[in-house]
C-alpha positions in Angstrom: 241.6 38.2 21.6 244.5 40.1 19.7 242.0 40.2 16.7 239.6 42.0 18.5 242.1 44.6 19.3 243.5 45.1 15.7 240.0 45.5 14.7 239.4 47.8 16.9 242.7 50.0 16.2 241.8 49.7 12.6 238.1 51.2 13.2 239.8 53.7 15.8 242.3 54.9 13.2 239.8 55.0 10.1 237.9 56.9 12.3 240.5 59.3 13.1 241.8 60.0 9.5 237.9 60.4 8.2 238.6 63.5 10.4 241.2 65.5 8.8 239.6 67.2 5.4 236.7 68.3 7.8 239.7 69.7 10.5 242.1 71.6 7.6 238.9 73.3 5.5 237.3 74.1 9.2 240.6 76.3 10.1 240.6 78.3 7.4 236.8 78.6 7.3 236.9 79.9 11.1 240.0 82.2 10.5 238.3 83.6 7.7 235.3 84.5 9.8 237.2 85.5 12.7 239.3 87.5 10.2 236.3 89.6 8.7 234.7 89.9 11.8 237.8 91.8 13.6 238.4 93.7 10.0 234.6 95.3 10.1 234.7 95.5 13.9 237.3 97.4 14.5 238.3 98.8 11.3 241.3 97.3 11.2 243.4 97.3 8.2 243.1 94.6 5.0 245.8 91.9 6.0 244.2 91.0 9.0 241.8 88.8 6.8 244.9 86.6 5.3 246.7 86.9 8.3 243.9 85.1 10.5 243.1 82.4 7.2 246.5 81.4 7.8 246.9 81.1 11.4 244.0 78.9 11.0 245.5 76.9 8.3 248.7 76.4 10.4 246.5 75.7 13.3 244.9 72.8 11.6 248.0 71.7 10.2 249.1 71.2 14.2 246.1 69.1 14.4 246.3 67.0 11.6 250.1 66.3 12.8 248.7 65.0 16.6 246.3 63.4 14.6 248.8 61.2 12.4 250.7 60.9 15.4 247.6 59.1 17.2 247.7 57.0 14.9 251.3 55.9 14.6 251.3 55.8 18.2 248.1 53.0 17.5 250.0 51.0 15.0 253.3 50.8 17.1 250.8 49.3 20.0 250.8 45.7 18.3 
């Protein structure tokens, strides 16, 4: 039985790491796009673009850290 639960955190944590490329290029992606948005909508000045891009980099950096520790917390479990 303990083999069917290391499989299964293996296939849970594999699953959870195939996640974070998609979760650090989505941050920057959506800050860039929230960014722009705000610039053109309200004619705001030109460092609101970088300034969103990275509070959505550092936002996905956040996630990527509860994401590694998921999967610590997984390993620690056997």
């Amino acid at each position: 039985m303990a083999k069917k639960q290391e499989i299964y955190n293996w296939i849970t944590a594999a699953g959870a790491i195939s996640f974070i490329p998609i979760i650090l290029v989505s941050g920057a992606i959506v800050g860039y796009l929230v960014g722009g948005y705000l610039e053109k909508k309200f004619a705001l000045p030109a460092f609101v673009l970088p300034l969103s891009v990275g509070i959505g980099t550092v936002a996905s950096m956040f996630e990527v850290a509860r994401i590694i520790n998921f999967i610590s917390k997984l390993d620690n479990k056997k």
